[in-house]
BABAMI-849149 format. One record per residue: residue in one letter; x, y, z of N, C-alpha, C in turn. Coordinates in steps of 0.1 Angstrom, whole numbers, padded with zeros to 4 digits, always signed. Example, Ala and Ser with C-alpha at 12.3 -4.5 7.8 and 13.67 -1.06 7.14 Angstrom:
<sites>
a+0132-0057+0078+0123-0045+0078+0132-0033+0078/s+0128-0022+0071+0137-0011+0071+0129+0000+0079/
</sites>
This chain:
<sites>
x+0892+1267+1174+0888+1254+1181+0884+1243+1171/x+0889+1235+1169+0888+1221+1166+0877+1214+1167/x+0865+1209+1154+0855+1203+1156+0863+1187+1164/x+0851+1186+1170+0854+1168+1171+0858+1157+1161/x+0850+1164+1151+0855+1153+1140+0868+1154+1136/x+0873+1166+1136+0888+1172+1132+0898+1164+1143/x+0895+1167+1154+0904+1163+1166+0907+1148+1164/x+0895+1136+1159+0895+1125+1156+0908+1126+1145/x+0906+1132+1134+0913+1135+1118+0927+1134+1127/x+0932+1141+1135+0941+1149+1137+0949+1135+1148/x+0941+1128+1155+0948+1118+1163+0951+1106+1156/x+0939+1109+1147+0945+1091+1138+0961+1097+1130/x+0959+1106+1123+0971+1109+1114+0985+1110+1124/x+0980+1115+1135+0996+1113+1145+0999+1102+1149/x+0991+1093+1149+0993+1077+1156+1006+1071+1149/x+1010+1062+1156+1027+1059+1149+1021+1049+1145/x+1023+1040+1133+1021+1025+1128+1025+1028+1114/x+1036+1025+1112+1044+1022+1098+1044+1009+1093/x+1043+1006+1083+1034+0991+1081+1044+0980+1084/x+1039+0971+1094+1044+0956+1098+1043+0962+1115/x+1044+0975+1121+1044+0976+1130+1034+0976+1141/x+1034+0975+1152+1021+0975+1161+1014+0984+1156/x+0999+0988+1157+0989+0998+1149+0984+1006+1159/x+0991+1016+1168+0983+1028+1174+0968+1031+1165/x+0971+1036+1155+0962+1043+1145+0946+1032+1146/x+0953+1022+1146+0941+1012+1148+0931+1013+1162/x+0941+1014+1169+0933+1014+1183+0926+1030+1184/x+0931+1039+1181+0925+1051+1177+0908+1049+1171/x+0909+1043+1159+0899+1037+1147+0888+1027+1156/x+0895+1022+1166+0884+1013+1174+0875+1022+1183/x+0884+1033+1188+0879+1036+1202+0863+1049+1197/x+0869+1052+1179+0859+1057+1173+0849+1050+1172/x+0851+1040+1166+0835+1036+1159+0828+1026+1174/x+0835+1026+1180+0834+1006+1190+0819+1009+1196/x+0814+1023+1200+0798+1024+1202+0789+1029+1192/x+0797+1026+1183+0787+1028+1168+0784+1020+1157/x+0787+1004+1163+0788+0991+1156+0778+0981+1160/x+0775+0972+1154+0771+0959+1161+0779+0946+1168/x+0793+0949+1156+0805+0941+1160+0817+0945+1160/x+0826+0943+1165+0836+0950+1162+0847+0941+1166/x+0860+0935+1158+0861+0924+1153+0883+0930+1146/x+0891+0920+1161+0898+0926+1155+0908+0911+1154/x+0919+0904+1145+0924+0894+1135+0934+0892+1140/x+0942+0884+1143+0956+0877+1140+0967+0887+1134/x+0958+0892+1124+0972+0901+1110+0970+0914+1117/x+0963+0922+1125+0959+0933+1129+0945+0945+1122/x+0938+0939+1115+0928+0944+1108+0919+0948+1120/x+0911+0958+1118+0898+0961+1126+0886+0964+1116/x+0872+0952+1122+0862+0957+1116+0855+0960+1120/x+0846+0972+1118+0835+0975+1125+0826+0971+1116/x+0815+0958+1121+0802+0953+1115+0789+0960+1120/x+0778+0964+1109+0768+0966+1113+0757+0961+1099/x+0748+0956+1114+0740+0946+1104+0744+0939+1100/x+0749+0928+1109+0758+0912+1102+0749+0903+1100/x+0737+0905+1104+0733+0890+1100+0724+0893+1084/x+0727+0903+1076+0721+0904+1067+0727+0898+1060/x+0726+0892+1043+0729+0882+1037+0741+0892+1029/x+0736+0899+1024+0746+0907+1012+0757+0917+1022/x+0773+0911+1017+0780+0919+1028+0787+0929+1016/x+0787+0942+1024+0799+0955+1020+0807+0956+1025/x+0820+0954+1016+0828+0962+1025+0837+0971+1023/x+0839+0985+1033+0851+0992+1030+0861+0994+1035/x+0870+0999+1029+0884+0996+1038+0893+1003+1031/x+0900+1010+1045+0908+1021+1047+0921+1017+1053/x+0931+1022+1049+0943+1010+1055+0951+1022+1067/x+0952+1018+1076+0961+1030+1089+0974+1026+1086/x+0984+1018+1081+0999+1021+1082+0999+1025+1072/x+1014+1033+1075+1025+1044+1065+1037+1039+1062/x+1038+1047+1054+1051+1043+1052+1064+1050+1062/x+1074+1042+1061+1086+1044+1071+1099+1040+1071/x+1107+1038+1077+1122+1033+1080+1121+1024+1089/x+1131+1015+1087+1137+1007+1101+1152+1004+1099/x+1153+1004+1116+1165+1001+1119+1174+0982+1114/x+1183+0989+1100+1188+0975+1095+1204+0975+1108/x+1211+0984+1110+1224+0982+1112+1227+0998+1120/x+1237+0991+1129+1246+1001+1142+1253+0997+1142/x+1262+1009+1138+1279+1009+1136+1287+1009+1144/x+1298+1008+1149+1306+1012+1158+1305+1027+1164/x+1301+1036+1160+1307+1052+1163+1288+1047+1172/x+1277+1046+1168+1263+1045+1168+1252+1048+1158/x+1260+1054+1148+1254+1061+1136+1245+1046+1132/x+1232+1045+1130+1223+1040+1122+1219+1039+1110/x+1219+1026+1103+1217+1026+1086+1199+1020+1087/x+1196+1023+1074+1182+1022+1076+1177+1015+1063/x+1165+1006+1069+1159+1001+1052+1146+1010+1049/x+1141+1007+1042+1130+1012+1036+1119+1002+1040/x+1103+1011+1047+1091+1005+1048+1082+1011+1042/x+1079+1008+1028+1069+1016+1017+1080+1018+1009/x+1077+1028+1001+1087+1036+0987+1086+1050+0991/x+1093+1053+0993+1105+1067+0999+1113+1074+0987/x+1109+1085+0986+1118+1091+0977+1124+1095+0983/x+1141+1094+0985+1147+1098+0994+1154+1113+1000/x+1150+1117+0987+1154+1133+0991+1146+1138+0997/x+1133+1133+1001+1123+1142+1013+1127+1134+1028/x+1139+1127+1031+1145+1121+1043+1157+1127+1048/x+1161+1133+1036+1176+1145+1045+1172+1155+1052/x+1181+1157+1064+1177+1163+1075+1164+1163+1084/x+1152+1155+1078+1146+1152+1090+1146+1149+1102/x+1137+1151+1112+1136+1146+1123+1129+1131+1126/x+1133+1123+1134+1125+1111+1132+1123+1105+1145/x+1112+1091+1148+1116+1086+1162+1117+1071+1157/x+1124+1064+1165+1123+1056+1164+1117+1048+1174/x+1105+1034+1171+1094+1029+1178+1104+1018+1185/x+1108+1021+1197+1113+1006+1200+1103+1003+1213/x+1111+0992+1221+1102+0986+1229+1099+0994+1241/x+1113+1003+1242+1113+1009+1254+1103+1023+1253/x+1098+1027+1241+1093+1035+1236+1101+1045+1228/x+1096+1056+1221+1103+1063+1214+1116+1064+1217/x+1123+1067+1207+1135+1074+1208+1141+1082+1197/x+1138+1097+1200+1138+1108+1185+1154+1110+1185/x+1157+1112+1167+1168+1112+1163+1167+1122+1153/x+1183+1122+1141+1177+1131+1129+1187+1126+1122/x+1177+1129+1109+1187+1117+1091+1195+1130+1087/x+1211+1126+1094+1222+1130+1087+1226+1124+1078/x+1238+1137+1068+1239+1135+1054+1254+1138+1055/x+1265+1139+1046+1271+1145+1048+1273+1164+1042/x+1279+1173+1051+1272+1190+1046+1278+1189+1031/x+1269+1195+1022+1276+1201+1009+1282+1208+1009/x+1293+1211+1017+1304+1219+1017+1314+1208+1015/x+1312+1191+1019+1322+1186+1016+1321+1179+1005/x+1308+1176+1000+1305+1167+0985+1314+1174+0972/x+1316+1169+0969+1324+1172+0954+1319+1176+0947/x+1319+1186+0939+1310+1196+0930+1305+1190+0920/x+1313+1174+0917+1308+1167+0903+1290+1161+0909/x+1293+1155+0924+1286+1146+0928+1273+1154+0935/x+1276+1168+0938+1261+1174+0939+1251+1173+0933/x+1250+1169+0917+1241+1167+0910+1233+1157+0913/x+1243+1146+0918+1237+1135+0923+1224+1131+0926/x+1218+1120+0927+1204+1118+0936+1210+1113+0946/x+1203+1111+0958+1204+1107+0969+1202+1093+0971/x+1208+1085+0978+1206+1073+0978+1206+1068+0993/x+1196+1055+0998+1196+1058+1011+1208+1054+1018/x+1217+1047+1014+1233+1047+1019+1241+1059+1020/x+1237+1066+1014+1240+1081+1020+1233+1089+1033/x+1226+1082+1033+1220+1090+1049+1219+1080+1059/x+1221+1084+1073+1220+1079+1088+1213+1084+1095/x+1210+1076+1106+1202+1083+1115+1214+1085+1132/x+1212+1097+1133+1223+1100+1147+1210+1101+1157/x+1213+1093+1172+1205+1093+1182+1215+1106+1192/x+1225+1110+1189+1232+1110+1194+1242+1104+1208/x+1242+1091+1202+1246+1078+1209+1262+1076+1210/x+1272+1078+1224+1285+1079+1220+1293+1064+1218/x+1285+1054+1210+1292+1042+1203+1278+1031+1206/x+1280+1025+1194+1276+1016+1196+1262+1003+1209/x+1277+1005+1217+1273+0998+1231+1258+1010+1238/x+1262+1021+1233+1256+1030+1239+1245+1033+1231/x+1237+1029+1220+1229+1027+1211+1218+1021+1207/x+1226+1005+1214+1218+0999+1217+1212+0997+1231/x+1216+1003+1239+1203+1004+1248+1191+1009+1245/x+1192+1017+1234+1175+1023+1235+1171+1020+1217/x+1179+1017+1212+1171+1005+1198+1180+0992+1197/x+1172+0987+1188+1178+0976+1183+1173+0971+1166/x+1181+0967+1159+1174+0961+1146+1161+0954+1144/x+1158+0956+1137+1140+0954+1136+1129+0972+1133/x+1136+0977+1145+1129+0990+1154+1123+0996+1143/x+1113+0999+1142+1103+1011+1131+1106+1021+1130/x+1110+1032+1120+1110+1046+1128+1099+1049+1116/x+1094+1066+1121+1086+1073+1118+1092+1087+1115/x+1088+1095+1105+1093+1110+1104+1086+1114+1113/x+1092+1126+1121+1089+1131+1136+1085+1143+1131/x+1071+1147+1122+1061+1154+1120+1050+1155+1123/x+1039+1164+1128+1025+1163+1128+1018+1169+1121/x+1005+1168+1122+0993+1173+1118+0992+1188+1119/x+0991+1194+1105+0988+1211+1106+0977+1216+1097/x+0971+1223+1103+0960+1232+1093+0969+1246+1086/x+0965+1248+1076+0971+1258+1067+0960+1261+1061/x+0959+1273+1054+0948+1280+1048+0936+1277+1043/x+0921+1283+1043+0914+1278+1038+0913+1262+1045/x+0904+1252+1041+0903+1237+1047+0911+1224+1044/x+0925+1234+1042+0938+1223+1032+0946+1220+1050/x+0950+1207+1053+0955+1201+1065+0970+1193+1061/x+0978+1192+1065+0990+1186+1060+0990+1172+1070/x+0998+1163+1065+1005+1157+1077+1011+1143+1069/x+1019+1135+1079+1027+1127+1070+1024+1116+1067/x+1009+1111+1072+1000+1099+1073+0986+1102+1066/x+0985+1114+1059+0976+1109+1052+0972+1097+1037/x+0982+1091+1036+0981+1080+1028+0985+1068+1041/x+0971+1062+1044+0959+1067+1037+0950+1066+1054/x+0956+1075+1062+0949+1075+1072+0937+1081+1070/x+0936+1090+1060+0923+1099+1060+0912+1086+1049/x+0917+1075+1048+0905+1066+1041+0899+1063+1052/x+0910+1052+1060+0905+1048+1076+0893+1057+1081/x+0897+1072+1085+0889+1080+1085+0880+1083+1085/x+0876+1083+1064+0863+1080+1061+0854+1066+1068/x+0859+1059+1064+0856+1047+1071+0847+1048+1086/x+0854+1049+1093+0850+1055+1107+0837+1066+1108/x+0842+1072+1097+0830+1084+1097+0813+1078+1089/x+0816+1071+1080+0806+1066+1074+0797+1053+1087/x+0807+1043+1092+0802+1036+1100+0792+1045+1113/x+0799+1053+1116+0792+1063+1127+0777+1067+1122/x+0777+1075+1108+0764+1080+1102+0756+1068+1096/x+0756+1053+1090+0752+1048+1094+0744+1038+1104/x+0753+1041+1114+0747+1036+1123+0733+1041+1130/x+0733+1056+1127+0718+1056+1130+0707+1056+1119/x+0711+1044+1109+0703+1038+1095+0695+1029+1100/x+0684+1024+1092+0680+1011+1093+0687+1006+1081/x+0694+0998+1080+0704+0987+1069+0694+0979+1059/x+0697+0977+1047+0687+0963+1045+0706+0954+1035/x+0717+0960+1043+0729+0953+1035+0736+0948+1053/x+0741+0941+1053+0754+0942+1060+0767+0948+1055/x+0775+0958+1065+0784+0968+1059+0794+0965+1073/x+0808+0962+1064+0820+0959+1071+0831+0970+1071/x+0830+0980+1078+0843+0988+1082+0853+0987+1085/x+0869+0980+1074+0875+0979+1077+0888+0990+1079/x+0893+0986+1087+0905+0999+1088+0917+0989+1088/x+0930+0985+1074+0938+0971+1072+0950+0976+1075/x+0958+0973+1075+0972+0971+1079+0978+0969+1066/x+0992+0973+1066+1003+0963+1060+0999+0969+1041/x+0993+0979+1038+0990+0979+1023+1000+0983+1018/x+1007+0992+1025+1020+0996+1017+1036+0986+1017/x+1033+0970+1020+1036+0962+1022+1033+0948+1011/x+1018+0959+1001+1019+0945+0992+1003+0937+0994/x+0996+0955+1001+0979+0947+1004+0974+0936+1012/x+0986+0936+1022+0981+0920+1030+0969+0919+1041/x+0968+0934+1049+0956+0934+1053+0941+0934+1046/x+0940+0940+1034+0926+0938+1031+0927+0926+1026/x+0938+0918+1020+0937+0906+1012+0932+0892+1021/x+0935+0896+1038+0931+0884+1044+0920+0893+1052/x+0915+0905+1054+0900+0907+1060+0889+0905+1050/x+0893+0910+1035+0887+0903+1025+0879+0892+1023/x+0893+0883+1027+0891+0863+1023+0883+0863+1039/x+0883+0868+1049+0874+0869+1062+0861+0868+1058/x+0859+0881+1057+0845+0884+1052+0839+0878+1036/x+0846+0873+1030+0839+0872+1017+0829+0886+1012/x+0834+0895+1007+0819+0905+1006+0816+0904+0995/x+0808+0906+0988+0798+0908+0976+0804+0917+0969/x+0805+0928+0974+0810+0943+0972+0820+0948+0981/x+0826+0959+0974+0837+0963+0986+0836+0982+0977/x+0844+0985+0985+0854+1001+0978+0860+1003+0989/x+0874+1000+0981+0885+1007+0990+0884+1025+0992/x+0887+1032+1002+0889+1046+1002+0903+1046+1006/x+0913+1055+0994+0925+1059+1001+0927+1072+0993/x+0938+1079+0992+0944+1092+0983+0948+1088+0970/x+0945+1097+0965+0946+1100+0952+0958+1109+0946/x+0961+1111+0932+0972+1119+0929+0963+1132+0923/x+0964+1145+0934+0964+1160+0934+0974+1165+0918/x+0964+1173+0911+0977+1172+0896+0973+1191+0898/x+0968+1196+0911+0967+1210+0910+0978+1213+0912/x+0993+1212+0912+1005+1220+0919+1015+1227+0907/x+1030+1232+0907+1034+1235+0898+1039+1224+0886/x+1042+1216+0893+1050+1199+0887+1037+1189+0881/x+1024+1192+0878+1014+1181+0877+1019+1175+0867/x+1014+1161+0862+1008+1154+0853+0998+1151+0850/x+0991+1161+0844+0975+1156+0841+0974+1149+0829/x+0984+1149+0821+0980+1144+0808+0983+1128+0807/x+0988+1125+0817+0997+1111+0826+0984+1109+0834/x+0984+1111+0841+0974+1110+0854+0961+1111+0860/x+0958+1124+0848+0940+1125+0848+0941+1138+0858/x+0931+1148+0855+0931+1159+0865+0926+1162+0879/x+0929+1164+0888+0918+1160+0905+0929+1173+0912/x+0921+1180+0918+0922+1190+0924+0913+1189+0937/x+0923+1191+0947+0920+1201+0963+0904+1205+0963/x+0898+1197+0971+0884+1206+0974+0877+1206+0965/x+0874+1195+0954+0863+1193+0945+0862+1180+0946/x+0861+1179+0952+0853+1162+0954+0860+1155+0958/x+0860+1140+0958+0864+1131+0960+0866+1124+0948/x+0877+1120+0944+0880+1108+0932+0874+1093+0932/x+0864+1097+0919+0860+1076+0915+0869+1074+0902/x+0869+1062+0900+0878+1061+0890+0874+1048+0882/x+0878+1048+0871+0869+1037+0862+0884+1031+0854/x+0876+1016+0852+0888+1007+0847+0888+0992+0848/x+0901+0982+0851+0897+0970+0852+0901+0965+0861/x+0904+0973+0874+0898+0970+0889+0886+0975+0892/x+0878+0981+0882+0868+0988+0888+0853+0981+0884/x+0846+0977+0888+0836+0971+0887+0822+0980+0879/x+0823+0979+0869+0813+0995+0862+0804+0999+0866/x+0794+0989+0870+0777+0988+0874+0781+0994+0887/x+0794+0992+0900+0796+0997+0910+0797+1016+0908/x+0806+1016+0902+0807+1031+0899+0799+1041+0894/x+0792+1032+0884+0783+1040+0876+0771+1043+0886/x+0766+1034+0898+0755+1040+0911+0766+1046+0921/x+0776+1050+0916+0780+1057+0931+0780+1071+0922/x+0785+1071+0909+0783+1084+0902+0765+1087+0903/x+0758+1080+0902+0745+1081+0900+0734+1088+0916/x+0744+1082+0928+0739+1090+0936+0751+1102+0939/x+0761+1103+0937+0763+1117+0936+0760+1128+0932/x+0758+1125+0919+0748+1134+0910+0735+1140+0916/x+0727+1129+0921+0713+1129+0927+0716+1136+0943/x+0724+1135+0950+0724+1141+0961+0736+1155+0960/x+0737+1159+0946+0743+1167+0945+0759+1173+0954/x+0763+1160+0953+0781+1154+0963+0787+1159+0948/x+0796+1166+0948+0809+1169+0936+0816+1155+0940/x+0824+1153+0930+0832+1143+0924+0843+1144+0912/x+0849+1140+0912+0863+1138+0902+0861+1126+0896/x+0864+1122+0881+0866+1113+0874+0881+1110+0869/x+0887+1097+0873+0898+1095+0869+0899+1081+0859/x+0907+1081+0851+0910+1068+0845+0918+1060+0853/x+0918+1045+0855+0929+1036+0859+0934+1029+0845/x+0939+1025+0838+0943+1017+0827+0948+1002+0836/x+0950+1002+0846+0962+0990+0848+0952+0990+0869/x+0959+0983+0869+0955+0976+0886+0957+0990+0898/x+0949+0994+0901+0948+1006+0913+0966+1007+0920/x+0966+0997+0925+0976+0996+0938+0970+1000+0951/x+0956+0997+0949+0955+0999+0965+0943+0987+0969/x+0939+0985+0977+0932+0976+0987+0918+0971+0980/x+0916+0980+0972+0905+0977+0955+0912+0967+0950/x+0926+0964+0948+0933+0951+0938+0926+0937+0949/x+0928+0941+0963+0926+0927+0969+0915+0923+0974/x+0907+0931+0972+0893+0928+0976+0882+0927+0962/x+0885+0930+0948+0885+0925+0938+0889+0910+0933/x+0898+0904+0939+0906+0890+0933+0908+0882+0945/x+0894+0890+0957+0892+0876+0968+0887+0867+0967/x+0889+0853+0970+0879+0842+0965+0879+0840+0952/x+0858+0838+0948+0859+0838+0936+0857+0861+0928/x+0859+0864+0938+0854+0879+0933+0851+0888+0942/x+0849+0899+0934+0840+0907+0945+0840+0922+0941/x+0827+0929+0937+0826+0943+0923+0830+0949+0939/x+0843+0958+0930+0849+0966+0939+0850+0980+0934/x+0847+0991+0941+0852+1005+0931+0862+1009+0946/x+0869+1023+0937+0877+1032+0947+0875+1045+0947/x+0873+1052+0958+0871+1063+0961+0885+1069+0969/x+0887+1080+0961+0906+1087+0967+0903+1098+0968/x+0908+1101+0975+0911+1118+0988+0922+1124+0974/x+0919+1134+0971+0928+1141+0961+0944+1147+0972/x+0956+1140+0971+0964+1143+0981+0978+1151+0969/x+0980+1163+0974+0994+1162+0971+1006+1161+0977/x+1019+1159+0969+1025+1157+0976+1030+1141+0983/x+1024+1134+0974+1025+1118+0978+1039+1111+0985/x+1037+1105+0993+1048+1098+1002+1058+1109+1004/x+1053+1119+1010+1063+1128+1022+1058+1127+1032/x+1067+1138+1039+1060+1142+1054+1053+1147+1058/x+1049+1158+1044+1036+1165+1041+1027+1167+1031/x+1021+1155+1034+1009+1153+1027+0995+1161+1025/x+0993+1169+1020+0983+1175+1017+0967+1174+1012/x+0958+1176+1023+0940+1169+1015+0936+1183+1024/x+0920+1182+1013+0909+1191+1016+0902+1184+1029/x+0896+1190+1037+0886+1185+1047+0875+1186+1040/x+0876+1195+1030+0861+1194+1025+0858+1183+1016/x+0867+1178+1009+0867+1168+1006+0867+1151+1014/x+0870+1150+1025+0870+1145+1033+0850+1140+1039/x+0844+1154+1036+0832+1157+1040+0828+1152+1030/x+0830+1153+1015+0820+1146+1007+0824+1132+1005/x+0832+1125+1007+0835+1115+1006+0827+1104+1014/x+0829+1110+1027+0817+1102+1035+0801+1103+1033/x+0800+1116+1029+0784+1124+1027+0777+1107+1013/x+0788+1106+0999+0786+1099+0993+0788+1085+0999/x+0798+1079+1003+0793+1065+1012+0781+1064+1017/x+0780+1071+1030+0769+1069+1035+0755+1070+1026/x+0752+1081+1021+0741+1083+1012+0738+1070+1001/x+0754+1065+1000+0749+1049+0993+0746+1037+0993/x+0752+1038+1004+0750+1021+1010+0736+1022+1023/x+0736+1036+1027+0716+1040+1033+0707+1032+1026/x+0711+1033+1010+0702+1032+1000+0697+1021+0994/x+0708+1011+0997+0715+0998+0988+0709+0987+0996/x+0701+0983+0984+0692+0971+0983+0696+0959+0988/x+0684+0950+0995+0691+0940+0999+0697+0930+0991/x+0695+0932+0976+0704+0923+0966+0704+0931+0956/x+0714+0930+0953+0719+0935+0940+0731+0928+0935/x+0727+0927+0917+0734+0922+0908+0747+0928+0901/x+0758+0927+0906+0769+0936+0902+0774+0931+0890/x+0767+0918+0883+0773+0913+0871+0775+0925+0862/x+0790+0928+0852+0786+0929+0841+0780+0926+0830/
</sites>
């Protein structure tokens, strides 16, 4: 049986919203926190914030982005066969043979990314990589005319996977980048809400990150915050293929990843390492040398500023359809949010 909090885990990550698309996962994210806020506050671009304690002077904010990455429908051929673009960065060999749906207006409609069989490819060209002009998507549509009744160009699709538990507190699914920040998010706003605040704290859950950061970059410039930390996934280097000597080491079920650098605000990190330690939360230490790539870059370079750190879900297996995180990780991720921002004075000096 399924804690509640899991069932939450388990509905956000199935929700369809591939970034530019309408945001199930969002409304999911609302229907969590919306009696556990003071405000709740949703944008033009699709953002949702859950505010608590707004009229305090010093604002936090965190933020967790709900779209994924995905396909859409560019082009329908004559026969019905579907060509597709790219929504995020797709390695494409994890799209042959899948199952998928695609989001149109009329509602789903599931298909699967045909290739042609390697019985017919030419022995030179098996070596090959995959390119997405080699794969289609068959609705099983008999032309064209017949095709477009139930899509049309524009249409979103989604890989047609869900959410599984597998051994020990490891959970797969194809939206954990970075539905499980959102998540956090949700979970920390819940636990403090039965705080007394002396900050205002903005729980964002953004849109559109794997698009280029556009949701936190305009809930950001919304809120103006003081401070921020983005929560998303991290790169898992426990598997057979790691890069640790590239990438820094972070392993499944030891913590949660902070990471230090020059999206990272030092004085920020260095009190989030400081109450970890003190509340005895495990944690991972990573290097960034160069700009995160995630919702830390735009909530960092809002306005005139803003000390930002990042906290990442150790994931492997990045941009597939099965994405891999600890729950238990999950649990200290929020255990350290909450325990820090409980704590966090009504001013504080983030200058270097």
């Amino acid at each position: 049986m399924k804690s509640e909090t899991e069932q939450f885990l388990q509905q956000l990550l199935d929700a369809t919203s591939p970034s530019g698309s309408e945001q199930p996962a969002a409304c999911v994210f609302r229907e969590r926190v919306k009696d556990h806020c003071d405000e709740l506050i949703r944008d033009v671009h699709g953002n949702t914030m859950a505010v608590l304690n707004p009229g305090a002077p010093f604002k936090f904010m965190l933020a967790g982005h709900v779209d994924e990455i995905g396909l859409m429908v560019m082009h329908i051929d004559k026969e019905g066969f579907i060509s597709v673009g790219q929504i995020g960065g797709w390695d494409v060999v994890h799209l042959v043979g899948q199952r998928v749906r695609i989001l149109s207006d009329k509602g789903p409609v599931p298909g699967v990314i045909g290739r042609e069989p390697i019985h017919t490819i030419k022995p030179k060209d098996r070596e090959k990589g995959v390119e997405l002009e080699d794969i289609w998507i068959d609705i099983g549509a008999a032309n064209k005319r017949d095709a477009e009744k139930a899509v049309r160009v524009g249409d979103p699709v989604i890989i047609d996977v869900s959410y599984r538990r597998l051994r020990g507190d490891n959970v797969i699914a194809r939206g954990c980048d970075d539905r499980v920040g959102a998540f956090v998010v949700a979970e920390v706003i819940r636990e403090l809400s039965k705080k007394r605040l002396d900050i205002s704290v903005y729980g964002v859950a953004t849109v559109q990150e794997e698009v280029g950061l556009r949701g936190a970059t305009t809930s950001a410039y919304t809120i103006h915050p003081h401070a921020g930390i983005a929560i998303d996934v991290g790169f898992a280097t426990d598997h057979p293929k790691s890069a640790e000597k590239r990438m820094g080491e972070a392993k499944l079920g030891k913590g949660p990843m902070l990471h230090r650098g020059p999206n990272i605000n030092p004085i920020l990190e260095a009190d989030l390492e400081k109450t970890a330690k003190s509340a005895k939360i495990p944690f991972q230490l990573t290097g960034e040398p160069r700009a995160t790539g995630t919702d830390a870059n735009a909530m960092q370079l809002c306005r005139g500023g803003a000390a930002t750190a990042l906290l990442s879900i150790p994931n492997r297996y990045m941009h597939s359809p099965v994405e891999m995180v600890s729950l238990k990780d999950l649990d200290n991720a929020v255990k350290l949010l909450a325990t820090f921002l409980a704590k966090h004075p009504a001013e504080r000096d983030y200058r270097p």
